[in-house]
TORDRENZA-709888 format. One record per residue (C-alpha): x, y, z. Coordinates in steps of 0.001 Angstrom, whole numbers, plus 500000, padded with zeros to 6 digits. Layout:
BEGIN
XYZ;...
# end
This chain:
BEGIN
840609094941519325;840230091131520017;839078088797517499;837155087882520336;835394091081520858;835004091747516925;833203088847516935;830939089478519350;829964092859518432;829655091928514747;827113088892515700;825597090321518527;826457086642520195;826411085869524108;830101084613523899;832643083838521497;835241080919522146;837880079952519684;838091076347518000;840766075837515361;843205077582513496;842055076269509811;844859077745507653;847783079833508185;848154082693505042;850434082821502883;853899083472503803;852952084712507601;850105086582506689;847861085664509688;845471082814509836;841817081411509461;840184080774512713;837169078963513140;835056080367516906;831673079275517934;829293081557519053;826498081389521022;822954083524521243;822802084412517242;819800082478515533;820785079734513273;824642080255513387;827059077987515339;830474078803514442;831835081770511922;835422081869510121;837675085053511013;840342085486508919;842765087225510607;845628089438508520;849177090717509811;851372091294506950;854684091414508220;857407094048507455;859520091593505812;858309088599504276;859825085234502995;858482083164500389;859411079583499709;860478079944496058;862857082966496768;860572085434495183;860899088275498159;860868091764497199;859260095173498539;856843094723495205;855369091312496285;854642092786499604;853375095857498224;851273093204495927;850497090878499032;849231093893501111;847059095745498255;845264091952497914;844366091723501615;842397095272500786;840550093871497297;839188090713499325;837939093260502120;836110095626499209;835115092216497697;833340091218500645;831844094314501918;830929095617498615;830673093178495565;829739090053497256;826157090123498258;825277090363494183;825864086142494215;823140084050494242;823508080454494671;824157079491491397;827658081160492462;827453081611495864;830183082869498422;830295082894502393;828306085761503915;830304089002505352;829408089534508364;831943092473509616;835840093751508551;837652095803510567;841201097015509889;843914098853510984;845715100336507781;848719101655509763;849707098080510952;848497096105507798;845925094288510265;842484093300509290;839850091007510170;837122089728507725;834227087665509240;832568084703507269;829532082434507213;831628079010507873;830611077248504833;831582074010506918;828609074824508833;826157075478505850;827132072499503843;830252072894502576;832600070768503923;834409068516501196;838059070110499952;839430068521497057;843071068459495436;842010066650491852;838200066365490320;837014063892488159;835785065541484386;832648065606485280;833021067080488990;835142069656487167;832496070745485208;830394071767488578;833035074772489285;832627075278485377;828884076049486247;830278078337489216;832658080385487376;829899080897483862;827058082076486673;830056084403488502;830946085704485271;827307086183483602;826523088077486778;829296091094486197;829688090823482858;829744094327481130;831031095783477768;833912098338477402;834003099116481162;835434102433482474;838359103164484131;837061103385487052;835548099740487191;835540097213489284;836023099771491674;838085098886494921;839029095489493188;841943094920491236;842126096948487805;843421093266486433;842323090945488171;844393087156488371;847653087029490161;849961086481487598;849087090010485513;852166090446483688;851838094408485476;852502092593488927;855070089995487857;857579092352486301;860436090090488602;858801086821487015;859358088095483720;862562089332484285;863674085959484919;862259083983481285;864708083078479268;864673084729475887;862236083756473282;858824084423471969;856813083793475104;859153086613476583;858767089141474023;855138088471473175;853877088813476677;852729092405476530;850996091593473638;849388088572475373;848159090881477909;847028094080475996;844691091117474221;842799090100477233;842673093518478744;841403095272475438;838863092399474970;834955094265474378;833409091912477139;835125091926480499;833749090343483500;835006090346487403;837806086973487461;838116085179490528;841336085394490002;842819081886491811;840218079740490683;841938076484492222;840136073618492713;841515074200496533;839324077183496730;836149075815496220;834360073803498830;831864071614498185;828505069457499397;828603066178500467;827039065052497502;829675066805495214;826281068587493500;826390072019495114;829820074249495327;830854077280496780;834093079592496471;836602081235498808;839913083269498629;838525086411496927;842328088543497195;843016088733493662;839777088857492131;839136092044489235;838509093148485796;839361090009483089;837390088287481028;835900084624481982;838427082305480053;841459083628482759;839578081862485273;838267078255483076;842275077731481961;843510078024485392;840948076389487000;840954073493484706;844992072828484778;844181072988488809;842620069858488774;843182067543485990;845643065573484539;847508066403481045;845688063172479505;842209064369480830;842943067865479478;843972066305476100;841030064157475807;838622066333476735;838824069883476709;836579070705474062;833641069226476353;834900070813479165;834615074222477211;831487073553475447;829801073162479049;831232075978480289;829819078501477327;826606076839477364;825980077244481165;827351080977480595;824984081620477728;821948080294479768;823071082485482243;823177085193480268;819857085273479155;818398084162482128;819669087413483524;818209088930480234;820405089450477573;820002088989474298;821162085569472062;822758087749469986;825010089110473235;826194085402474800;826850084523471247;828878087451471058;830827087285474356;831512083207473263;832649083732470179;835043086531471466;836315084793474691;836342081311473181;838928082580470368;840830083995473535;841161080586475524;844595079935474125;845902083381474892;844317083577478263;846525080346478517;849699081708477368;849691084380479633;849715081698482570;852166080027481343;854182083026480874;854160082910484405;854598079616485242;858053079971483054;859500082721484541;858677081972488300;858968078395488404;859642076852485286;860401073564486206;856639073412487991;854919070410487012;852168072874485509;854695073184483139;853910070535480491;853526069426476701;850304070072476610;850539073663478035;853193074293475548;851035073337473309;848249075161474242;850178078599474225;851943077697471657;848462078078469733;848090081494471759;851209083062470574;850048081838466943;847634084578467276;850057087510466983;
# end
């Protein structure tokens, strides 16, 4: 089937013509397309993202094996559960685009998801660095996200059709990453860093690449929404804060001022908490347990960042520092 065609079936539209390409995937995965369409109420132009995983792929820091496509491939079939299953619980305190269709052929590792354009609706400023305070918007974003699917002791079976762990640099998908640390403590304590965040009471749904290039934002820089769903799954909130926050600021910002940056973070995810009707007594317990698990949730980053790029500038004093706290735990 045509994008063309899937398009117009999905929206009911008159006709369908194709604009832009917006973004090619990740290591010839396909591409985001942005089409106008005419004859459907209120909407202009939708975002297909189109998906052809190739049978071999090449990726630009060597790391090509039959695992990463295995792990490439499986995250093309979270976002498409994500978005025809889990999305429609955001509101817009953590609002996503709109699903409008996917369609996929499994044989030939095809798919196409259809999307609100969030250009359209309002969305149109990208960023590559935030200011403290703009940072502390997608703060507000990930505490609602995370308030919303929050749940104690889960069971196996949850988050069904998303990924068991969510993030993309669980130590169970980066086996080859780890292979390649050089021996120390971050090396041998990296199961242990794990089996902490994944036994944690409270565990949430993580984005799971919670970079400030995957949020897009108003004009005003006052409303923001999120995009890239592939690797989101079972966590707990603090995967998604560390990340995000080493996406967009400096080492000096993140030296002077994480403590406010994490103060507004659990006080927009306890209001959000009880908003949603939970007791005091529950945000203060999911704080107190997630906040002592900042500095591991850290670690286990930069466990990554060490073994598959170690000389990435994410790879600084004050993330050594950081984990070096984390590993003080064990």
């Amino acid at each position: 089937m045509t994008p063309e065609i899937f398009i117009k079936r999905q929206m009911n539209a008159i006709s369908v013509r194709k604009l832009e390409v917006v973004q090619s995937l990740w290591s010839g995965c396909g591409e985001i397309v942005r089409y106008s369409v005419s004859g459907v109420s209120s909407i202009s132009s939708v975002i297909l993202k189109q998906i052809q995983v190739p049978a071999e792929m090449s990726h630009p820091r060597g790391w090509s094996s039959n695992h990463a496509a295995e792990r490439k491939i499986h995250s093309y079939l979270v976002e498409q559960n994500w978005y025809e299953t889990w999305s429609s619980q955001c509101d817009d305190e953590c609002r996503v685009a709109r699903c409008f269709g996917v369609f996929s052929y499994a044989e030939k590792n095809q798919a196409y998801i259809l999307l609100e354009d969030l250009d359209d609706s309002g969305f149109h400023v990208r960023r590559n660095e935030l200011t403290v305070f703009e940072a502390v918007l997608c703060l507000q974003w990930l505490a609602s996200f995370h308030a919303r699917f929050i749940t104690r002791s889960p069971n196996k079976n949850w988050p069904k059709g998303l990924w068991e762990q969510g993030t993309y640099w669980h130590l169970n998908t980066r086996q080859d990453e780890w292979n390649a640390m050089p021996e120390g403590c971050l090396k041998s304590s990296a199961r242990l860093l794990s089996e902490a965040l994944e036994n944690a009471t409270f565990q949430t749904l993580v984005h799971g690449d919670a970079k400030v290039a995957n949020f897009c934002f108003s004009k005003k820089m006052d409303k923001v929404s999120a995009v890239d769903f592939q690797y989101v799954g079972k966590g707990i909130g603090v995967q998604d804060v560390a990340y995000f926050i080493g996406s967009c600021l400096s080492e000096n910002e993140l030296e002077l001022h994480l403590d406010y940056l994490l103060d507004n973070y659990f006080s927009e995810l306890s209001r959000c908490l009880i908003d949603q009707g939970e007791s005091p007594s529950l945000s203060e317990e999911v704080a107190k347990e997630w906040h002592l698990l900042f500095s591991v949730a850290w670690a286990d980053f930069h466990r990554f960042i060490v073994g598959w790029s170690p000389n990435h500038k994410k790879n600084t004093s004050f993330s050594q520092k950081i984990t070096s706290i984390g590993l003080s735990r064990f």
